[in-house]
MITORZA-853990 format. One record per residue: residue in one letter; z, x negated, y of N, C-alpha, C in turn; residue number from 0. Coordinates in nm, 2 decimals. Example, Ala and Ser with C-alpha at 12.3 -4.5 7.8 and 13.67 -1.06 7.14 Angstrom:
residues 2
+-------+--------+--------+--------+--------+--------+--------+--------+--------+--------+--------+
| marfi |   n_pz |   n_px |   n_py |  ca_pz |  ca_px |  ca_py |   c_pz |   c_px |   c_py | lumvex |
+-------+--------+--------+--------+--------+--------+--------+--------+--------+--------+--------+
|     a |   0.78 |  -1.32 |  -0.57 |   0.78 |  -1.23 |  -0.45 |   0.78 |  -1.32 |  -0.33 |      0 |
|     s |   0.71 |  -1.28 |  -0.22 |   0.71 |  -1.37 |  -0.11 |   0.79 |  -1.29 |   0.00 |      1 |
+-------+--------+--------+--------+--------+--------+--------+--------+--------+--------+--------+
END
This chain:
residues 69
+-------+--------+--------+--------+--------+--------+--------+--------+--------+--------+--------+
| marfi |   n_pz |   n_px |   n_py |  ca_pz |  ca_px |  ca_py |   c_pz |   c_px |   c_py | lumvex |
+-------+--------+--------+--------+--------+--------+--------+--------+--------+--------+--------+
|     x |  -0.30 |  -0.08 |   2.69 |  -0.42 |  -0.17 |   2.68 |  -0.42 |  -0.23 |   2.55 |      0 |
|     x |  -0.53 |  -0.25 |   2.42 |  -0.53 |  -0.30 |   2.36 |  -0.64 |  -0.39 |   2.38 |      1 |
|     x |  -0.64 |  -0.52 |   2.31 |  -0.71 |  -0.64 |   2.31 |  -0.71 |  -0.72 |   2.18 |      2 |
|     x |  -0.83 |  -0.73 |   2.14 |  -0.86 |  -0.84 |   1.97 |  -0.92 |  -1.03 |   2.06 |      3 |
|     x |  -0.80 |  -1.09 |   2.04 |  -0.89 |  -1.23 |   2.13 |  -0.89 |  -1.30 |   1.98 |      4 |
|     x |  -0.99 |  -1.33 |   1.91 |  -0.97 |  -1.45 |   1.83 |  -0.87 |  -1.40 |   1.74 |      5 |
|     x |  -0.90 |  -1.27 |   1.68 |  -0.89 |  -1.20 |   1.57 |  -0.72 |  -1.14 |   1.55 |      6 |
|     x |  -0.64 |  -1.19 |   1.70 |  -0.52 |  -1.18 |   1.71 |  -0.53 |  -1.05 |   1.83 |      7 |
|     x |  -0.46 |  -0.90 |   1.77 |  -0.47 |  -0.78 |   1.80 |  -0.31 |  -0.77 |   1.91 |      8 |
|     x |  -0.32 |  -0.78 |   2.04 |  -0.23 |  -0.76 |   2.17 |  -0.26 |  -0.62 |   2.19 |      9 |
|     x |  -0.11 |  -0.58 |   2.20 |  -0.10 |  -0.44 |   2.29 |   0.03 |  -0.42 |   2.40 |     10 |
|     x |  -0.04 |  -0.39 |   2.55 |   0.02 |  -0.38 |   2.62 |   0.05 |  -0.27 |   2.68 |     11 |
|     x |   0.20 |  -0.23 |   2.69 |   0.25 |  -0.11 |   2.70 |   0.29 |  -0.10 |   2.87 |     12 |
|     x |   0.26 |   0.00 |   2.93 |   0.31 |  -0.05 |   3.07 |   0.43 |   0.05 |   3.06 |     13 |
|     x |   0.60 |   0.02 |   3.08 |   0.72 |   0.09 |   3.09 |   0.75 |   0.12 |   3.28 |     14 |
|     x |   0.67 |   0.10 |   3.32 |   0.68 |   0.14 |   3.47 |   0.58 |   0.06 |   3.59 |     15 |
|     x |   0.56 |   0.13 |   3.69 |   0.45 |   0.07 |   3.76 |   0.38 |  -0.07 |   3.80 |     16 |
|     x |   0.49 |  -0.16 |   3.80 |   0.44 |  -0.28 |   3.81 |   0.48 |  -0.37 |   3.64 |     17 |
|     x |   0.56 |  -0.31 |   3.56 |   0.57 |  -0.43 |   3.44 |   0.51 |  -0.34 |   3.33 |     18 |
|     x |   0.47 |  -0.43 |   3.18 |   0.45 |  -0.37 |   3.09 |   0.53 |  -0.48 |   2.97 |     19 |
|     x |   0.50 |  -0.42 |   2.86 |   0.51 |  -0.50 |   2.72 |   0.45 |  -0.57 |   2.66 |     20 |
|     x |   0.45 |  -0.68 |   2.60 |   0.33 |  -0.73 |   2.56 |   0.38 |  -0.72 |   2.38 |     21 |
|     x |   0.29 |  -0.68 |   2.25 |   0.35 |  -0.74 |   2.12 |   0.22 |  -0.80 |   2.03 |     22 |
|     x |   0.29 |  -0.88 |   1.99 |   0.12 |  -0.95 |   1.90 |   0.21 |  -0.87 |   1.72 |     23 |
|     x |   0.28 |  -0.81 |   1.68 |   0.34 |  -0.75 |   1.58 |   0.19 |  -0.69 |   1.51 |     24 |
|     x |   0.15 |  -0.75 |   1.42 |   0.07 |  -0.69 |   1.30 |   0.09 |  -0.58 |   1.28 |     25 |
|     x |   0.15 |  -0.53 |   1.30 |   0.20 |  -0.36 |   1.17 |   0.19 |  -0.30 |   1.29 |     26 |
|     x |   0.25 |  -0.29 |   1.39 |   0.21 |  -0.19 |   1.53 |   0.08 |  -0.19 |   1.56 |     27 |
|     x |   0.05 |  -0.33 |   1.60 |  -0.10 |  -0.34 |   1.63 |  -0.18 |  -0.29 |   1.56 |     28 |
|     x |  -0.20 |  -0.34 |   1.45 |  -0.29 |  -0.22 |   1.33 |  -0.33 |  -0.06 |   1.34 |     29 |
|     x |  -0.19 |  -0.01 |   1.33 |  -0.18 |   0.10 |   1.34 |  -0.17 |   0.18 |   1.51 |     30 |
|     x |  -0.18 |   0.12 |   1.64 |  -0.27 |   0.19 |   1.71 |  -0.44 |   0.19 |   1.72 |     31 |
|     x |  -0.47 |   0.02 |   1.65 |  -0.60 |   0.02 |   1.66 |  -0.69 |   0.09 |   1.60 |     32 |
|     x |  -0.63 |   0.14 |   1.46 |  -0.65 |   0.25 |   1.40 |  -0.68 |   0.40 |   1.46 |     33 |
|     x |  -0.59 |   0.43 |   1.52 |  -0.54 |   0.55 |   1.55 |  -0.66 |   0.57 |   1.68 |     34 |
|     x |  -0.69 |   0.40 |   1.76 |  -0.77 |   0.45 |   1.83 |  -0.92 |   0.49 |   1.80 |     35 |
|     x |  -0.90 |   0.39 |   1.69 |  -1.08 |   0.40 |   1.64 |  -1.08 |   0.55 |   1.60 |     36 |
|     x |  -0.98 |   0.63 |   1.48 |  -1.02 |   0.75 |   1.49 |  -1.07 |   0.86 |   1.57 |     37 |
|     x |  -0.97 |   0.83 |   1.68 |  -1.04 |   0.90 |   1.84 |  -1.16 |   0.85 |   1.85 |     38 |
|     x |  -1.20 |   0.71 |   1.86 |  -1.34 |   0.75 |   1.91 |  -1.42 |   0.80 |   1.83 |     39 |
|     x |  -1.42 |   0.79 |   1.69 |  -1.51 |   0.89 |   1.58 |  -1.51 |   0.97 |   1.61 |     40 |
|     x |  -1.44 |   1.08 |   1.64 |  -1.39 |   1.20 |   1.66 |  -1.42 |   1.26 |   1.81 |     41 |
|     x |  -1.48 |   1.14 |   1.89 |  -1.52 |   1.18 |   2.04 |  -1.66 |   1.21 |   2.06 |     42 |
|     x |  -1.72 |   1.21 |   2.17 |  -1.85 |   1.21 |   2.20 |  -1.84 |   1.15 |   2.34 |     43 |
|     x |  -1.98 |   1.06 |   2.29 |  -2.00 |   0.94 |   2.47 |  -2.10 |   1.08 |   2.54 |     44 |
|     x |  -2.01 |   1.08 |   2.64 |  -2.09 |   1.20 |   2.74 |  -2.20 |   1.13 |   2.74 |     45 |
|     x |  -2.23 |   0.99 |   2.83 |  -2.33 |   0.91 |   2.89 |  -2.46 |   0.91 |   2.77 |     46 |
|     x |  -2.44 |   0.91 |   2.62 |  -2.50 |   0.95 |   2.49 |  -2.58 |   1.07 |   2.48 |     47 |
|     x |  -2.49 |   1.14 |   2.49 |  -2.52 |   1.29 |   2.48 |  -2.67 |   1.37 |   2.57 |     48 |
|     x |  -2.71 |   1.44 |   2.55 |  -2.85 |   1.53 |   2.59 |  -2.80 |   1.61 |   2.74 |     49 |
|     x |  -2.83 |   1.63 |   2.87 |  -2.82 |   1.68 |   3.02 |  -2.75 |   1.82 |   2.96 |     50 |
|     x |  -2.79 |   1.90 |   2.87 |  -2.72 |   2.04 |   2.86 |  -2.60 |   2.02 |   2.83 |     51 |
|     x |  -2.54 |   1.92 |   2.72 |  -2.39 |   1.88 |   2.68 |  -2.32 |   1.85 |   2.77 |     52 |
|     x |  -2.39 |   1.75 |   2.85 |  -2.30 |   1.69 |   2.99 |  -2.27 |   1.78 |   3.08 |     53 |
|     x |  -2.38 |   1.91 |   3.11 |  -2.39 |   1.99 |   3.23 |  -2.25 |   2.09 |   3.18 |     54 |
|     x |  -2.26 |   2.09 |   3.03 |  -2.16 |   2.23 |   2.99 |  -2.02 |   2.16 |   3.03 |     55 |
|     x |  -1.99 |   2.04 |   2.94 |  -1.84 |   1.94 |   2.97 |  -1.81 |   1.93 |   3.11 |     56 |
|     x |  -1.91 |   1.90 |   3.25 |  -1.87 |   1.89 |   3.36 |  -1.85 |   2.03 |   3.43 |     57 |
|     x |  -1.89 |   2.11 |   3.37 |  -1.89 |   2.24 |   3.46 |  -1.75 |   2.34 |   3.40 |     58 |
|     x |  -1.68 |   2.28 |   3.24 |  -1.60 |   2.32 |   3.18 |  -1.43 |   2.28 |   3.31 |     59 |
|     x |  -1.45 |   2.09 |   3.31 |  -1.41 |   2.04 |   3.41 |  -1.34 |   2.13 |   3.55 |     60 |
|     x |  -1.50 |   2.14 |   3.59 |  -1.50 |   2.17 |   3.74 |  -1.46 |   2.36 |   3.72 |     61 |
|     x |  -1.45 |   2.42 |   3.63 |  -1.35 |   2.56 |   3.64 |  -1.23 |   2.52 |   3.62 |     62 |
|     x |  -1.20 |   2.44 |   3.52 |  -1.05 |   2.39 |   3.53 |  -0.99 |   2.39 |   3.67 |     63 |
|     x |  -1.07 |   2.31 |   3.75 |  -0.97 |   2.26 |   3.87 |  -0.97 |   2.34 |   3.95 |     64 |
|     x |  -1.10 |   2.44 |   3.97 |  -1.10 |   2.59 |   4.07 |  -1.00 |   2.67 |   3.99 |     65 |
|     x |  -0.95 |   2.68 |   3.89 |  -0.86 |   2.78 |   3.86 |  -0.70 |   2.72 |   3.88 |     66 |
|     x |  -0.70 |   2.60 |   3.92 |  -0.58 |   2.58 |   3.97 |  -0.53 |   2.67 |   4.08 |     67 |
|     x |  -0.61 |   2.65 |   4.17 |  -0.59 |   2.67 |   4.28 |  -0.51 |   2.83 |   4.27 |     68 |
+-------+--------+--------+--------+--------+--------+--------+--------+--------+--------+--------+
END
């Protein structure tokens, strides 16, 4: 989980189901926030996107999980 409160950048790491990490460390923090912003440049908001994009993504999905089987 990352979080910017009042320009101070928190990231919380969960190390198992009920606890996690908390670090307010500049240099870490930076550098996932980073790393995340790149992903979202690099993504596409389905809910954005035109009915043919979304129809192709969900139906890409929905073979995936029939071909589990």
């Amino acid at each position: 989980i990352l979080a910017e409160l009042d320009a101070v950048k928190l990231a919380f790491i969960p190390y198992n189901v009920f606890s996690f990490i908390m670090t307010k460390d500049p240099r870490f923090n930076e550098s996932v926030f980073e790393g995340f912003e790149i992903l979202k440049s690099r993504s596409t908001l389905i809910s954005g996107t035109g009915e043919k994009d979304r129809n192709r993504f969900f139906k890409i999905l929905k073979d995936r999980v029939n071909n589990l089987r």
